[in-house]
C-alpha positions in Angstrom: 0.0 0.0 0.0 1.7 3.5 -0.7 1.5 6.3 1.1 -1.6 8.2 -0.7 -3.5 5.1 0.2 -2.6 4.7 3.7 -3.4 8.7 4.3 -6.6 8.5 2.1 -7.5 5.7 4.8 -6.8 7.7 7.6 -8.9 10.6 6.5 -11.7 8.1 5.6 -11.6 7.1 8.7 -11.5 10.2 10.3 -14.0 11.7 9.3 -16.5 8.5 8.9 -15.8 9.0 12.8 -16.6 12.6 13.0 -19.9 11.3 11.6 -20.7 9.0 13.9 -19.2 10.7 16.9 -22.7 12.7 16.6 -24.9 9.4 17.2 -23.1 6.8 18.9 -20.0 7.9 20.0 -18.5 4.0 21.1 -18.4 3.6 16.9 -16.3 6.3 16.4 -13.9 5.1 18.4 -14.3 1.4 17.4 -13.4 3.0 13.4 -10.4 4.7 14.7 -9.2 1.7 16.5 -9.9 -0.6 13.3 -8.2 2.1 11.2 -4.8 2.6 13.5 -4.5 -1.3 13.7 -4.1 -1.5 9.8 -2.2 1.3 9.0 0.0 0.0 12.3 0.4 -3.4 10.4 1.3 -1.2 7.7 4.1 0.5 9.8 5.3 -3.5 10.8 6.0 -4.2 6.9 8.1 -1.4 6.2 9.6 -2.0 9.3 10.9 -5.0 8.2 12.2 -3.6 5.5 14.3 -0.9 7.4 15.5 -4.1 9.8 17.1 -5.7 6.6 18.9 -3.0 5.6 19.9 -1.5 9.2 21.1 -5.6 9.7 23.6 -5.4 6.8 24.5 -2.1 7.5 25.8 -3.3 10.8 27.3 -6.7 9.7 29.1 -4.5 7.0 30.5 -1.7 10.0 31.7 -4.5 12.3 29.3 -3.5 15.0 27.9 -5.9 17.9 24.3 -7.6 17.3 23.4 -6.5 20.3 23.6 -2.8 19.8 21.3 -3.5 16.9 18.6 -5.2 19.1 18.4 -2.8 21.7 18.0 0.0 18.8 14.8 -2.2 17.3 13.6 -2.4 20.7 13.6 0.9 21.6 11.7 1.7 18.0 9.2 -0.7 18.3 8.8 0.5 22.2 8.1 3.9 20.8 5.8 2.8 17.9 3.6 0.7 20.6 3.2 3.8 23.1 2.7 6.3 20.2 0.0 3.9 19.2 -1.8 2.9 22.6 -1.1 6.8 23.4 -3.0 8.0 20.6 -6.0 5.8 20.7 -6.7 6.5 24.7 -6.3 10.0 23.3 -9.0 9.8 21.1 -11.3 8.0 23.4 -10.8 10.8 25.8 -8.2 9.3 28.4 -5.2 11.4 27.9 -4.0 11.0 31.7 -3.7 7.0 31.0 -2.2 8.0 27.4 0.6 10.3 29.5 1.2 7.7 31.9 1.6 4.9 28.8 4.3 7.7 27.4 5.9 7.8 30.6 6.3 4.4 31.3 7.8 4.0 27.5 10.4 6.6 28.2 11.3 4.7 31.5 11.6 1.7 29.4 14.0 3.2 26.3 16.0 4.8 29.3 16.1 1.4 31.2 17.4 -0.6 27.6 20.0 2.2 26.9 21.7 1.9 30.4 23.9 -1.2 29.1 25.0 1.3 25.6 25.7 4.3 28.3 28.0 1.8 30.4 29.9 0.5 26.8 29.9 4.0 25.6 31.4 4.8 29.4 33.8 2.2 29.1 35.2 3.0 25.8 36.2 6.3 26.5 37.9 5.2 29.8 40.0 2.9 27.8 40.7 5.6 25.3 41.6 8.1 28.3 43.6 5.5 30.4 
């Protein structure tokens, strides 16, 4: 699906939404849900497309797996709470959607503690 598509299905949706917000307001957010989960399965296929490239990328600098993994974890971290974020949003819960934010920042900070401590480690061996 390109990208006109997967916008024209977001405004579709929106505003099919706007015009059932008037009558039963649960539909709305049922089409917003059913529209974020197929544009996020969109987001999951050129993902994998970005992981292929950002894999040989790494095998052809040299660089550690593992650095790799916590980089795709942190993405997809971000993708998820942007996500749940924005449909609590829309259903009117922003204080759950702050708290999902704040728990996915204390997440991405908690998996870039072991990079700090390489990173840390390098440039004591550099300075020693």
């Amino acid at each position: 699906m390109s990208m006109m598509q997967a916008g024209m299905l977001g405004v579709a949706a929106a505003v099919l939404a706007v015009q059932l917000k008037g009558g039963k307001a649960e539909y709305s957010i049922y089409v917003c849900v059913a529209a974020g989960v197929v544009l996020f399965s969109l987001i999951v296929d050129r993902l994998a497309g970005f992981v292929r490239t950002a894999s040989g990328l790494m095998e052809y600098a040299g660089v550690q797996g593992g650095y790799l993994s916590v980089m795709f974890k942190m993405i997809g971290i971000t993708y998820i709470a942007e996500f749940s974020a924005g449909i609590c949003r829309d259903a009117g819960y922003q204080t759950l959607a702050g708290q999902i934010e704040i728990f996915a920042k204390l997440t991405i900070l908690t998996l870039g503690i072991p990079v700090l401590t390489a990173l840390l480690e390098t440039v004591r061996e550099f300075l020693s």
